[in-house]
C-alpha positions as CSV (number, residue, x, y, z in Angstrom):
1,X,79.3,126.9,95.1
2,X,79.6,127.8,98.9
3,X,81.9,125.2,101.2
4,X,81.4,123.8,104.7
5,X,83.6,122.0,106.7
6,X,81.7,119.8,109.1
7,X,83.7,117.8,111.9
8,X,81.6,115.2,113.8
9,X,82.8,113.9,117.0
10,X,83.4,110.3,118.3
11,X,80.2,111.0,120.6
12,X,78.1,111.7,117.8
13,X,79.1,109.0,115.5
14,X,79.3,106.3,118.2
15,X,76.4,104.0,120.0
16,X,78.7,102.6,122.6
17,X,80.4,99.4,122.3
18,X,81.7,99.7,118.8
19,X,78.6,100.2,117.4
20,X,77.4,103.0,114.9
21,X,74.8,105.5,115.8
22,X,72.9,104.7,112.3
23,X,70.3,107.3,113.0
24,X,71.9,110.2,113.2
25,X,74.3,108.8,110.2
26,X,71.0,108.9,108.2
27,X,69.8,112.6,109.4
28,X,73.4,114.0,108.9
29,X,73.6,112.9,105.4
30,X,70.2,114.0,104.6
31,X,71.0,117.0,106.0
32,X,73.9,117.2,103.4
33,X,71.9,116.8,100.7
34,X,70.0,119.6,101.9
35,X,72.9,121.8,101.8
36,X,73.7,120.6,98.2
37,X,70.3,121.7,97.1
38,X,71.1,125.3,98.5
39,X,74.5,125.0,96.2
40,X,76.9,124.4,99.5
41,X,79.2,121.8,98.9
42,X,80.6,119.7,102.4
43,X,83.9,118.2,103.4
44,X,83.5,116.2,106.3
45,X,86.0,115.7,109.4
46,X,84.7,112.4,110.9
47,X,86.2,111.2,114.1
48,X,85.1,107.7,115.6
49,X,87.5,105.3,114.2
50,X,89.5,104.8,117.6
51,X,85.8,104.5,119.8
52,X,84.9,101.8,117.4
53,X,88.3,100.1,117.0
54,X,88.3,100.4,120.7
55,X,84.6,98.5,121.5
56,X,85.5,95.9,118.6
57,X,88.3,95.1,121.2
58,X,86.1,94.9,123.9
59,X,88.1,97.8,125.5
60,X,86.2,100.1,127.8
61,X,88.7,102.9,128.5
62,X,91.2,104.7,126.2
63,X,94.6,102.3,125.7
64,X,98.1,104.3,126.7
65,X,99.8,102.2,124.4
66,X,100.2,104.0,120.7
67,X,100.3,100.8,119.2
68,X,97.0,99.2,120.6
69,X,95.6,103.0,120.0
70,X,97.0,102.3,116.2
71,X,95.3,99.1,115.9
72,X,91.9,100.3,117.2
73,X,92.5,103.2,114.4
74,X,92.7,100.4,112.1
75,X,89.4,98.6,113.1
76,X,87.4,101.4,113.7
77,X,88.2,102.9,109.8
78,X,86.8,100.7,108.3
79,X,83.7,100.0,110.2
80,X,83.6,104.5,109.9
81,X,83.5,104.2,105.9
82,X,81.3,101.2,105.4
83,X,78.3,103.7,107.9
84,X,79.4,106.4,105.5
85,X,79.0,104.5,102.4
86,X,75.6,103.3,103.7
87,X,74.1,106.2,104.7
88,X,75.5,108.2,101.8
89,X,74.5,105.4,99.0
90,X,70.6,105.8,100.7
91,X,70.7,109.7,99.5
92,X,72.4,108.9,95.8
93,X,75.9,110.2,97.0
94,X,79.1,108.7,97.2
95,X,81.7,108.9,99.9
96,X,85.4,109.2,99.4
97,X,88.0,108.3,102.0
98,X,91.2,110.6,102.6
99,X,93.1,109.9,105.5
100,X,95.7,112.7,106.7
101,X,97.8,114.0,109.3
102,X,99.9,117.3,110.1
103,X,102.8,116.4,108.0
104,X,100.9,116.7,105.0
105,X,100.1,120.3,105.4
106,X,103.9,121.5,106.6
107,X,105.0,121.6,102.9
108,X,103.1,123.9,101.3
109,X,103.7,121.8,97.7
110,X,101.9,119.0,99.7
111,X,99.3,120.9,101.2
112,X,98.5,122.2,97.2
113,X,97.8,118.6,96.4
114,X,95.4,117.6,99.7
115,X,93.5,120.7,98.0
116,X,93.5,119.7,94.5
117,X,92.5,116.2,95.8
118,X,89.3,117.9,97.4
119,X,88.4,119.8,94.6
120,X,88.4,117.0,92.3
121,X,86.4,114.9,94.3
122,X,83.6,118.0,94.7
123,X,83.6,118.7,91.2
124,X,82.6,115.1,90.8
125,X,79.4,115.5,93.3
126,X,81.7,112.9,95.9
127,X,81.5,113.6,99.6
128,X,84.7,113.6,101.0
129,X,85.1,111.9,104.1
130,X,88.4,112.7,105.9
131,X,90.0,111.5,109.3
132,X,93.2,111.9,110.9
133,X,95.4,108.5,109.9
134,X,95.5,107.3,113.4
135,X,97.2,104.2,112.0
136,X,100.2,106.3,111.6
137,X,99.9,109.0,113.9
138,X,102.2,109.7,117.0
139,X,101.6,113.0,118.6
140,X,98.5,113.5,116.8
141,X,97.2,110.5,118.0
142,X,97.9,111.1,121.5
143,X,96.5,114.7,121.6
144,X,93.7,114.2,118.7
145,X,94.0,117.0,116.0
146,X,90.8,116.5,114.8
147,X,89.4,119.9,115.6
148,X,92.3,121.5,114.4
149,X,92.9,119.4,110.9
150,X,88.9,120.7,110.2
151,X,90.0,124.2,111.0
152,X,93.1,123.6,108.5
153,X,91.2,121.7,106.0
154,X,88.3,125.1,106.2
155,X,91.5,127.3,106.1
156,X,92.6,125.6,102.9
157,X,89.7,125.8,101.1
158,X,88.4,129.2,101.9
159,X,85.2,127.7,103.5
160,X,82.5,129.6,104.4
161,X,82.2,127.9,107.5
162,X,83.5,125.5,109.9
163,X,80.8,123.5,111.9
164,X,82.0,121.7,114.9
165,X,79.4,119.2,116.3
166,X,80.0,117.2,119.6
167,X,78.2,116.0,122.6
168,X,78.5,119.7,123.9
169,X,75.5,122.3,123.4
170,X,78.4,125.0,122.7
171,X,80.6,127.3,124.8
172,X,79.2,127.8,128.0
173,X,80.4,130.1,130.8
174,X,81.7,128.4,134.2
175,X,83.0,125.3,132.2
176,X,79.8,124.2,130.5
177,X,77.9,124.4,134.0
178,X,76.8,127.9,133.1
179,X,74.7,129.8,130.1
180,X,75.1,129.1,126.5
181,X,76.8,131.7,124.5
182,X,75.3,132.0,121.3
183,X,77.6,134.4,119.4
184,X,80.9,135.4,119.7
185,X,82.7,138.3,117.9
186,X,86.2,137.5,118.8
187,X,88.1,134.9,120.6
188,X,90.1,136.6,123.4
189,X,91.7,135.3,126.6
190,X,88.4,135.4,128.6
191,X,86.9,133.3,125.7
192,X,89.8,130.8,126.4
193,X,89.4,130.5,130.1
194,X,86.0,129.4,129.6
195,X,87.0,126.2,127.9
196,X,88.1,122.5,129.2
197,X,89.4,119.6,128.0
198,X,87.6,116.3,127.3
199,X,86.3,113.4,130.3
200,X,85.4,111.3,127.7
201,X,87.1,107.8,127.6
202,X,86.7,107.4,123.9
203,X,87.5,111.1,122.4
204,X,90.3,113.6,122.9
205,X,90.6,117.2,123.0
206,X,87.3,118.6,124.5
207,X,86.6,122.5,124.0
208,X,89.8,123.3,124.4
209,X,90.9,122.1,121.0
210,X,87.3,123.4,119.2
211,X,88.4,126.9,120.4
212,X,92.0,126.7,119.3
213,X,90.3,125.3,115.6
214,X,87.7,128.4,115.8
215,X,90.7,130.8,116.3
216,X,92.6,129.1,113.3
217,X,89.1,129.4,111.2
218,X,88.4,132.8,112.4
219,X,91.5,134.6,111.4
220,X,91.4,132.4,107.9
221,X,88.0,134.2,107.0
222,X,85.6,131.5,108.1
223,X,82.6,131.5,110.4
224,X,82.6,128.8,113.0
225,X,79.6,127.3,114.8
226,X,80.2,124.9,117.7
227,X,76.9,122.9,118.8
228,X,75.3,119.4,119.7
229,X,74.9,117.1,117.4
230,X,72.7,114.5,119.7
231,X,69.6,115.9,118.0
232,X,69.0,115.6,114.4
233,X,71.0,119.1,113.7
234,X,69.6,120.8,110.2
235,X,72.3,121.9,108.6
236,X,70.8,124.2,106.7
237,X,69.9,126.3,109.2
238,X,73.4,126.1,111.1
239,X,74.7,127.6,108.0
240,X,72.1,130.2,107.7
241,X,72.9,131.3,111.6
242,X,69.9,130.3,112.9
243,X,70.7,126.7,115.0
244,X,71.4,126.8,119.0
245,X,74.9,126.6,119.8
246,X,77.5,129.2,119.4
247,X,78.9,131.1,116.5
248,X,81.7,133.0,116.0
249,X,82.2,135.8,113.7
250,X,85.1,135.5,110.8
251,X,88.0,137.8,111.4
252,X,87.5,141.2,109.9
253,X,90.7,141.1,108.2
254,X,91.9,137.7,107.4
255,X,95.2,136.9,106.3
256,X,95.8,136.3,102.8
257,X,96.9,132.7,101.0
258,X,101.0,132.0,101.5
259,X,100.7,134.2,105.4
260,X,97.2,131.9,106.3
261,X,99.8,128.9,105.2
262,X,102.3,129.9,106.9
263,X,100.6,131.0,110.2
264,X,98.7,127.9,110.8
265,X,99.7,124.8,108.4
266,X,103.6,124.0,109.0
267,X,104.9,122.6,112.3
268,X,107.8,125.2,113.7
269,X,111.2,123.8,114.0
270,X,111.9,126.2,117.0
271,X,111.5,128.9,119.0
272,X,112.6,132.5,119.0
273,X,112.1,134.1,122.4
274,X,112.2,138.0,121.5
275,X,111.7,141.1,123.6
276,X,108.7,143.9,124.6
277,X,109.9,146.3,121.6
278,X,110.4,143.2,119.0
279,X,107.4,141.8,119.7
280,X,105.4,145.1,119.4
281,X,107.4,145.9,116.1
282,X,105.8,143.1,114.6
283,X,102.5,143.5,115.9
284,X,102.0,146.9,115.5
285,X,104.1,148.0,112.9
286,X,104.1,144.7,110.8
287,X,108.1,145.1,111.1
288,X,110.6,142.3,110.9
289,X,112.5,140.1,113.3
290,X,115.8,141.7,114.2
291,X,118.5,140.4,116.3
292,X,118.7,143.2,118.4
293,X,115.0,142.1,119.7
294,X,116.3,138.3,120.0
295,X,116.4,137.2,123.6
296,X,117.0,133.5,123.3
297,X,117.0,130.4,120.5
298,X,115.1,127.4,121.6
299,X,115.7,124.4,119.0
300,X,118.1,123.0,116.7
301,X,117.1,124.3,113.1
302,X,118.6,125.7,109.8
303,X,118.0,128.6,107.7
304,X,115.0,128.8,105.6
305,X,113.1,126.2,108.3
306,X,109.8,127.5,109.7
307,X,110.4,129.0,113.5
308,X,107.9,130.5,115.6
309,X,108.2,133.3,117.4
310,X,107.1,134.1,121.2
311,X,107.1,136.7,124.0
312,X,109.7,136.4,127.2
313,X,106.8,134.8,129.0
314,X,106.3,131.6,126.8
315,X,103.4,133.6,124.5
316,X,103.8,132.5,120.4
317,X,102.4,135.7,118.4
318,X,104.2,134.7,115.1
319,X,105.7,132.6,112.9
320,X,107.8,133.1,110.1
321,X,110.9,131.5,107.7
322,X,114.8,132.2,109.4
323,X,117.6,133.6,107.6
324,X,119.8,132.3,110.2
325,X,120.1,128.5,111.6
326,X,119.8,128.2,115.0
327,X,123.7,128.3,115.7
328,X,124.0,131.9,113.8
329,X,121.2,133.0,115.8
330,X,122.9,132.0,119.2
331,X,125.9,134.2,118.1
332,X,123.8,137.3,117.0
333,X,121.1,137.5,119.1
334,X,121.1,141.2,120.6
335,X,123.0,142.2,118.0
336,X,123.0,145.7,116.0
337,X,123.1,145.1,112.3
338,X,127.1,146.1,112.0
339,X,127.9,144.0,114.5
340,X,126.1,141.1,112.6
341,X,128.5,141.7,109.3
342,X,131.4,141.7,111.2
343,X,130.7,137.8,112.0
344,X,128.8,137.5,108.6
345,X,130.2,139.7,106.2
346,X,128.7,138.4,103.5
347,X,125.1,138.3,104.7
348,X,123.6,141.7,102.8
349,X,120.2,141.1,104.6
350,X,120.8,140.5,108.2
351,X,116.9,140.3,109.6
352,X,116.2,137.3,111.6
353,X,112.4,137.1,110.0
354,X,112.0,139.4,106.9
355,X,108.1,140.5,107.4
356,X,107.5,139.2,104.2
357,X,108.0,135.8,105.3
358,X,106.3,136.1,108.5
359,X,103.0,135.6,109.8
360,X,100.8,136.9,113.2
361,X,99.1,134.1,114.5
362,X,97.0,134.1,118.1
363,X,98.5,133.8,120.8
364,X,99.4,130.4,122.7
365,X,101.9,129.1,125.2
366,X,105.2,127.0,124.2
């Protein structure tokens, strides 16, 4: 069978005041029925819980305080899975919950089991219903990785297709005051600049994160659609291309299992500033890290950790597993590979980042 991931956003899910938008529950899982019937199977990314948690509360704009954001997590969960397990139950399927967050995909033995997990519960017909586990969350839960863990979670699974529904009818030029652009064939700075964050008081993120998810889908090999989902959306014809919003195309050549991991799942330990010619090496040539191309070590980290890898002007283009800790690398940076045995005589492979072990990704700031 085919696979979508579809991530619903706190506007979608939400009818103000902690209250459910049942409606659109019922058409969305309707709608996944439909795609079963056309043999696609769906993993959903449903965000909402900290909206809910938050009008349960009575709270009418988005707490500072992590632990008050934690406790709305808490609420909100399980008034989430009890809509799910409603609407879902109405259609004859059955929800599962799975609550994650980024640290279970930076250990690629760990990110092997959130898969299996999945799997399972598809090969048993169950609709997996997945959040981030606000209730735990730090960063995540402050910046809402929502977006991206449905970009990870497509990534993972070799989806077919990411679909990204929110209050927004899809990327627009001028900053959603302009035209809707229905299709695009690859994300490139200009695509970027045409994105903003959220205003809403309830929700995180905005375009800026459904762009950085598309890119991460993109170059795994999966189509992305980003569109409204305040009319009843028919998922079927989303996944047949034919829905208004905006598409964009897979990646012609998408990277291959470990190198998908390793671009886009673990968190980097540090940073390796490197120069023009380095950086071009590994672009172009698909070379490895040397320490001659090593500008600068940013981070404390040990060998074998995960480090990415960035331009002289703050631009990450790679990331990749060191040879060196972070202290080695502070001696040897700019170093020729003789000069790097004479401090390390018994290192027989002195590259910083063997290409084997290292990964283009796009390109963002640090």
């Amino acid at each position: 069978m085919k696979q979508i991931v579809l991530k619903l956003g706190t506007g979608i899910l939400s009818a103000g005041a902690g209250e459910i938008h049942h409606r659109r529950l019922h058409n969305l899982a309707e709608g996944i029925v439909s795609l079963r019937e056309e043999n696609v199977e769906v993993i959903v990314v449903s965000s909402g819980a900290v909206g809910l948690g938050m009008g349960k509360l009575g709270l009418s704009s988005r707490p500072n305080d992590l632990s008050i954001l934690r406790a709305c997590a808490s609420i909100g969960q399980c008034l989430l899975m009890n809509a799910w397990s409603e609407a879902l139950n109405k259609v004859d399927l059955m929800p599962a919950q799975v609550l994650l967050t980024r640290d279970d995909f930076n250990q690629r033995s760990r990110s092997k089991k959130v898969k299996e997990t999945l799997e399972a519960l598809l090969g048993h017909k169950v609709v997996p219903i997945i959040n981030e586990n606000d209730s735990v969350s730090d960063e995540e839960i402050k910046f809402g990785d929502n977006d991206v863990l449905s970009a990870l979670l497509a990534s993972l699974g070799g989806a077919e297709m990411l679909v990204i529904l929110s209050t927004a009818m899809g990327l627009m030029t001028h900053h959603q005051a302009g035209n809707l652009i229905p299709f695009i064939a690859e994300i490139t700075p200009a695509v970027e600049q045409m994105a903003e964050g959220t205003k809403s008081q309830t929700a995180v993120g905005g375009m800026v994160t459904k762009i950085e998810a598309a890119k991460i889908a993109t170059k795994s090999g999966c189509a992305v659609f980003i569109g409204s989902g305040e009319q009843p959306a028919d998922l079927t014809q989303i996944f047949k291309g034919k829905a208004v919003g905006t598409f964009f195309a897979p990646a012609g050549l998408a990277l291959k299992d470990r190198k998908k991991w390793l671009a886009f799942f673990p968190k980097a330990k540090g940073h390796l500033i490197v120069d023009a010619g380095a950086s071009e090496a590994i672009l172009n040539q698909g070379s490895s890290l040397l320490a001659s191309g090593l500008h600068s070590v940013e981070g404390t980290f040990e060998k074998s950790d995960v480090i990415s890898i960035a331009t002289q002007d703050g631009k990450v283009f790679a990331q990749g597993i060191t040879r060196f800790n972070s202290a080695e690398l502070d001696q040897i940076k700019g170093l020729g590979q003789d000069e790097i045995l004479k401090i390390f005589p018994g290192r027989n492979r002195p590259e910083v980042v063997h290409r084997d072990h290292l990964a283009p990704i796009f390109t963002k700031s640090i």
